[in-house]
N, C-alpha and C positions, 0 to 999 in steps of 0.2 A: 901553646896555641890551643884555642877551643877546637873540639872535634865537632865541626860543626861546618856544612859548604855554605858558603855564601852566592845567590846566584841574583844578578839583575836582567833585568828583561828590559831590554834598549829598542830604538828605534834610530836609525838611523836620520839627523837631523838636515832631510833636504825641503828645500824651499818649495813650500806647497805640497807637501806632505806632512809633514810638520809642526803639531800646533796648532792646528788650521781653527780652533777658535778664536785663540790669541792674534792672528795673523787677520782677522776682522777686522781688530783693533788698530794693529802695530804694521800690517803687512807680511808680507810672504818670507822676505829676506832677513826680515828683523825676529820674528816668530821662530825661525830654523836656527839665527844666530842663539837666541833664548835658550832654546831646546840643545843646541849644542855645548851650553854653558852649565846646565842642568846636570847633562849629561856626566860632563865633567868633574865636575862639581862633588859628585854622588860617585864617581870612581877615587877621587882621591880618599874619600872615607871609609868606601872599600877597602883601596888599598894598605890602609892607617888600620883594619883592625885585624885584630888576632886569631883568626879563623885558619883552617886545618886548610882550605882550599876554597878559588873566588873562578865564579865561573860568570861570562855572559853570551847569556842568549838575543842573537841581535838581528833584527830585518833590515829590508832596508839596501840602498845604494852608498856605501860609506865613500864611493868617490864623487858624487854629485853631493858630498853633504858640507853643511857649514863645517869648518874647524877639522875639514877631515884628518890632515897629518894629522893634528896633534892627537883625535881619537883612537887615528892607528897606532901612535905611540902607547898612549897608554895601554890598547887591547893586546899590546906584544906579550904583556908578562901575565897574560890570564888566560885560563883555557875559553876556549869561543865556540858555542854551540851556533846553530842556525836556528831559527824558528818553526816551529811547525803546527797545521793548525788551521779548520776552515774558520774559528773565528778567535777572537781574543782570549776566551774562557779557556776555548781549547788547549792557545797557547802557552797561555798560563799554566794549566796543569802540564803541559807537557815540557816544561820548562823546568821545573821541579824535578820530571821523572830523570829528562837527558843529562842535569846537572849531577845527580844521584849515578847516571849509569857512568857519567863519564869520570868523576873526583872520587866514585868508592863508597860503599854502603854505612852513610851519617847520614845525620842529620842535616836538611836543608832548611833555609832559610833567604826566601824569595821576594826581593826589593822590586821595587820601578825607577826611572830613571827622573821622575819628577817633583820630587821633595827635594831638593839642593841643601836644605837646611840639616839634612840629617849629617850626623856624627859618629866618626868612631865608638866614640863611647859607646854612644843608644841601641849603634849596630854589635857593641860585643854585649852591652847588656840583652839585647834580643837573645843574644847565641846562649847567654849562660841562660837564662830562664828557660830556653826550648831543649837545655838538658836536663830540666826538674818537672818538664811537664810533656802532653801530648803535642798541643797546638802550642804559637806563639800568634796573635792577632794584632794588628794595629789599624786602628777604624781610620778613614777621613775625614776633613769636616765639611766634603761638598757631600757624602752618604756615601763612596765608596771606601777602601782600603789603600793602606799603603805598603804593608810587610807581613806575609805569611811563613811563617816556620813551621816544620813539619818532621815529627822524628822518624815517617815512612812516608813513602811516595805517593802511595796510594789511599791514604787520608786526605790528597788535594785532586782523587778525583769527584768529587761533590763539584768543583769548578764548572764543570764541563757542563752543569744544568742551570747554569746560573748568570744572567745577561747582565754585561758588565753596563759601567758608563751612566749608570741608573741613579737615582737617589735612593734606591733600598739596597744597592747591592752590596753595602758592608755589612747589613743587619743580615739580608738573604744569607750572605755566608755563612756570618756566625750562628746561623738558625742551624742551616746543612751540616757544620761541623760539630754541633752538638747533638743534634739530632742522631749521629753517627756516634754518641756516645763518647764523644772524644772529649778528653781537659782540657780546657785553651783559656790560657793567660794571655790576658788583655795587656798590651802597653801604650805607650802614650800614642795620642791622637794627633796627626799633625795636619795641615794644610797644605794642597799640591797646585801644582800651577798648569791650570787647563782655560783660565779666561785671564783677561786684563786684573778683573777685581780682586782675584787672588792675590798676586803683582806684588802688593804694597805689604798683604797680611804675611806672606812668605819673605819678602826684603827684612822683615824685619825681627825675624827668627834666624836669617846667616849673615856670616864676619862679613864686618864693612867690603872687605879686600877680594870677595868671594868673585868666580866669574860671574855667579848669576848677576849681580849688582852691578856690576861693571857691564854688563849687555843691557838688560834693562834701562843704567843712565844712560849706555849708548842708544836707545832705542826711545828717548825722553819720557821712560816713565818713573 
């Protein structure tokens, strides 16, 4: 096993909270389905790699959410933090820290729940690169990130200054994380799913069989 935590930061996928760009597009019901599909998606890869310990940090109503059983099925065999945090940066760092206090003083390595495309593999490769170096970074290509590794907790308090949701806020980071003197390996760059246009570019980086696909044709895109 990599000594290494794995943590994702989920939301829980209720209708009209949810997506709520995609849900422009697709609607309230179908936006939450998506996201609950996402969600999923990105635990089974979790759960497929070889990490010392998988932790999630999750807001959210998980009983008003699409797919609830089966989320809580999955969240049974992981440890489960709460979120905390007056905004997103915050939570983020503090996601990092709780997943650190709660699985034992490694290295973490801090997912979202909106790449469905990601894999075991890329996620034990992250793990092994963030034991040869400081940082592990994975940019977006709408300008944010999608995976932060970190081999102390407090190397991702730079977050906390930094407004997510932006078109610079993967460069902003990796400014702040080097700025801090820190080494950070770059890994691949992938595409996350926050509008419709995304849809097609992310369908086509996971298995035919994936939930996300299978929501999506459900939702005719």
């Amino acid at each position: 096993m990599i000594p290494v935590t794995l943590v994702v930061i989920a939301k829980a996928p209720v209708a009209g909270q949810a997506k709520t760009r995609l849900a422009a597009s697709v609607g309230e019901q179908a936006a939450a389905n998506i996201a609950a599909a996402t969600l999923l998606d990105t635990l089974d890869a979790v759960d497929a790699t070889p990490v010392e310990s998988t932790v999630v940090a999750l807001t959210g109503d998980l009983d008003q959410a699409a797919s609830s059983r089966q989320i809580r099925s999955r969240l049974n065999d992981l440890h489960l933090v709460e979120q905390r945090g007056d905004d997103f940066s915050a939570r983020l760092a503090n996601a990092i820290a709780d997943a650190a206090a709660t699985a034992g003083p490694r290295p973490v390595l801090l997912i979202a729940s909106d790449t469905p495309q990601v894999t075991a593999d890329l996620l034990a490769d992250c793990a092994h690169a963030l034991l040869e170096t400081d940082v592990v970074f994975g940019l977006a290509r709408d300008g944010g990130w999608w995976v932060l590794g970190v081999t102390d907790p407090t190397m991702a308090e730079c977050l906390n200054s930094i407004p997510t949701s932006r078109s610079d806020t993967g460069i902003a980071t990796l400014e702040a994380l080097r700025d801090k003197g820190l080494a950070v390996t770059l890994v691949a760059e992938l595409s996350d799913v926050d509008t419709v246009d995304d849809v097609q570019i992310v369908r086509a980086e996971c298995a035919p069989d994936s939930r996300f696909v299978h929501a999506i044709t459900a939702a005719g895109l």
